[in-house]
C-alpha positions in Angstrom: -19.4 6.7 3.8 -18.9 4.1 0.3 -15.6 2.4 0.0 -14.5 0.8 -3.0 -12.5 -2.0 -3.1 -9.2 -2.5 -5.6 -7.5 -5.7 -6.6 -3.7 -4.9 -6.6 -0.6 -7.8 -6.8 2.4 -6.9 -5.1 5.5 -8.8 -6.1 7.2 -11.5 -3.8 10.1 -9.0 -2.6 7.1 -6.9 -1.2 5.3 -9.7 0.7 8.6 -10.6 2.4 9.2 -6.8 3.2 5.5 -6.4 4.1 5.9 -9.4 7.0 9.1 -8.0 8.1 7.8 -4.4 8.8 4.8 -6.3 10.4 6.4 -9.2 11.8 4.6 -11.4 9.8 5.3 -15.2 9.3 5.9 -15.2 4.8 3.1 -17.6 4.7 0.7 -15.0 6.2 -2.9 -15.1 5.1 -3.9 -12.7 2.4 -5.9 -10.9 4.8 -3.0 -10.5 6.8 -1.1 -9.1 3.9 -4.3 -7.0 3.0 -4.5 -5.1 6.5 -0.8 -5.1 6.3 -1.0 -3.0 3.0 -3.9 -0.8 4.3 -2.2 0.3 7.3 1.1 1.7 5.3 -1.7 3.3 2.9 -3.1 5.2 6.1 0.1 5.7 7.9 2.3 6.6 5.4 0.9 7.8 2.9 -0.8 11.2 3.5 -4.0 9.8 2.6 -6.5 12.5 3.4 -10.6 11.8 3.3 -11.8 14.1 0.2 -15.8 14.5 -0.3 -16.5 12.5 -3.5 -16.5 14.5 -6.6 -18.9 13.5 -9.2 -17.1 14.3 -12.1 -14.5 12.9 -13.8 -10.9 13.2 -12.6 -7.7 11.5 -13.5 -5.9 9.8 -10.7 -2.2 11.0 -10.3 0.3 8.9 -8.3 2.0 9.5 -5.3 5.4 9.8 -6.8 7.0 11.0 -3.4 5.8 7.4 -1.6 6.5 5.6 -4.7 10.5 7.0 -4.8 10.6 6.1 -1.2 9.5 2.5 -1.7 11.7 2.2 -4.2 14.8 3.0 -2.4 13.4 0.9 0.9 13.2 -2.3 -1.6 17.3 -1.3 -3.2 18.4 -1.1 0.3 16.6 -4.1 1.1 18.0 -6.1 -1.9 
């Protein structure tokens, strides 16, 4: 199985709410923060392993994960 690899910068809110869900110390390695990320990826969001398609398809979001991250980080602030 081929994984690709994306560069991605989450804002500083997110790192501090990313060590609290993980119990994290703020300074936490980036690979820390990395797995961190991951594992909310897999466990939360309905991520599902799809044969790759060779043709070309637009990627949609996941609006539903995206509205509930959104109102985790406005109760958080």
């Amino acid at each position: 199985m081929n994984y690709e690899s994306r560069r991605i910068t989450i804002s500083y809110l997110a790192v501090i709410e990313l060590c609290k869900i993980f119990d994290l110390p703020q300074d936490a390695p980036t690979q820390a923060l990395s797995a961190g990320v991951e594992k909310l990826i897999f466990q939360h969001g309905n991520v599902q392993a799809l044969p790759k398609v060779e043709t070309a398809q637009s990627t949609q979001p996941n609006k539903s994960a995206l509205s509930a991250m959104v109102t985790n980080f406005k109760g958080a602030a």
